[in-house]
VEXDREN-2710 file (C-alpha; in Angstrom, 1 decimal):
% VEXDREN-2710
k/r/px/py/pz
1/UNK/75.9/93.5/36.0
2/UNK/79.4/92.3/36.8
3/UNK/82.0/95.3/35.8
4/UNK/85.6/94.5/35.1
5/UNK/87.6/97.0/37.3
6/UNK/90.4/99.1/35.5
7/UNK/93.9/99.0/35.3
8/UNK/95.9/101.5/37.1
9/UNK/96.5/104.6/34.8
10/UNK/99.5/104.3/32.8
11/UNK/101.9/107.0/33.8
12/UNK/103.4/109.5/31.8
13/UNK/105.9/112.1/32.0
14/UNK/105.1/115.7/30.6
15/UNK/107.1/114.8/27.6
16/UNK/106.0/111.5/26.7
17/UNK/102.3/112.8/27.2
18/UNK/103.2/115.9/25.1
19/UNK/104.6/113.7/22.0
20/UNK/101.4/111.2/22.0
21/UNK/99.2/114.0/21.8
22/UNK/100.9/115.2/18.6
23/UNK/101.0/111.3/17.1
24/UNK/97.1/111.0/18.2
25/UNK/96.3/114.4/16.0
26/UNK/98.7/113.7/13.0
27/UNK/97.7/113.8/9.7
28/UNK/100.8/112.2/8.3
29/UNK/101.4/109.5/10.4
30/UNK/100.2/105.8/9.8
31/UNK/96.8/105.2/11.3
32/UNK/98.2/102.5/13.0
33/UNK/100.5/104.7/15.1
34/UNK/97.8/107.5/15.7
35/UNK/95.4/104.4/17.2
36/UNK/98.5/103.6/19.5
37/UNK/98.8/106.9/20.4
38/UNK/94.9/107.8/21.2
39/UNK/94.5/103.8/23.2
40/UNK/97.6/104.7/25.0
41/UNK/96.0/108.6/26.3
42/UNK/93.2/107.3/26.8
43/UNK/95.3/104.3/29.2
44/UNK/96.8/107.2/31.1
45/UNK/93.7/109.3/32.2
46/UNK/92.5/106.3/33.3
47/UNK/89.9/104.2/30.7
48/UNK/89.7/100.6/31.6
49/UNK/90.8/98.7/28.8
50/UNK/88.0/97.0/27.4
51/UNK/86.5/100.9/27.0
52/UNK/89.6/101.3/24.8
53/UNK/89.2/98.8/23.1
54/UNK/86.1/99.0/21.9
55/UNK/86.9/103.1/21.2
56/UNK/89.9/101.9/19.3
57/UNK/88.3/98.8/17.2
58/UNK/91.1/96.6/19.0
59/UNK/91.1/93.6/21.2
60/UNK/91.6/94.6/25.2
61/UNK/94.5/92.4/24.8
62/UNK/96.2/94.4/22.5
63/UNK/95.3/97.2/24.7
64/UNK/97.2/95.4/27.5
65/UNK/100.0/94.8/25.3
66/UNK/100.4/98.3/24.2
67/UNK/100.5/98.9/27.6
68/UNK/103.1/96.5/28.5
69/UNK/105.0/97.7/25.5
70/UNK/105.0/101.6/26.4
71/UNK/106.0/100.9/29.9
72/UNK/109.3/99.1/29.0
73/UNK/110.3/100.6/25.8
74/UNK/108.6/104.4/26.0
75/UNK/107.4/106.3/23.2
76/UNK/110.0/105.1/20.7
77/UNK/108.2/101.5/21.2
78/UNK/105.0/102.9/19.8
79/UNK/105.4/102.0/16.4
80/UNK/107.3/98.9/16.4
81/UNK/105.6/95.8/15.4
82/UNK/105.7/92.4/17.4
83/UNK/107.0/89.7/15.0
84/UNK/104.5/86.9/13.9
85/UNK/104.1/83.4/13.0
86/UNK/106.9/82.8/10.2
87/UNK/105.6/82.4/6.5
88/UNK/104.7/79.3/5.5
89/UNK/105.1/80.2/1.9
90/UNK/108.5/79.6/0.4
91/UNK/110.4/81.8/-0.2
92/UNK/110.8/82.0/-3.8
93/UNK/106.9/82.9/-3.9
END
């Protein structure tokens, strides 16, 4: 059976690993952040990213994008969403 190999663990300073263990265990934040938070830990000790993907219920691409993200914008980039398509509804609706 053909095995992907990881990516390189996602480094992180004291701090930054500090505040995503608090996101990945709060109980107020949005679940969409505490995911973010968990994928991303699990991205620094190591986890390929199609394991943390599947742990997480997300695509390994959105692993890798979280990835990308955290690396150029740190943990203040953890909860901001890319912008999509534009509507296609008018705007009146």
């Amino acid at each position: 059976m053909l095995t992907m190999p990881a990516a390189p663990p996602l480094p992180l300073t004291d701090d930054q690993r500090a505040a995503l263990e608090r996101m990945s265990r709060s109980t107020w934040a949005r679940h969409r952040m505490v995911q973010r938070a968990k994928a991303l830990l699990l991205a620094a000790d190591g986890e390929a990213n199609y394991e943390i993907a599947s742990r997480a219920g997300v695509s390994a691409n959105s692993v890798r994008t979280r990835r990308a993200r955290f690396a150029d914008e740190g943990v203040e980039g953890i909860d901001k969403i890319a912008p999509g398509r534009p509507s296609r509804l008018p705007h009146w609706l």
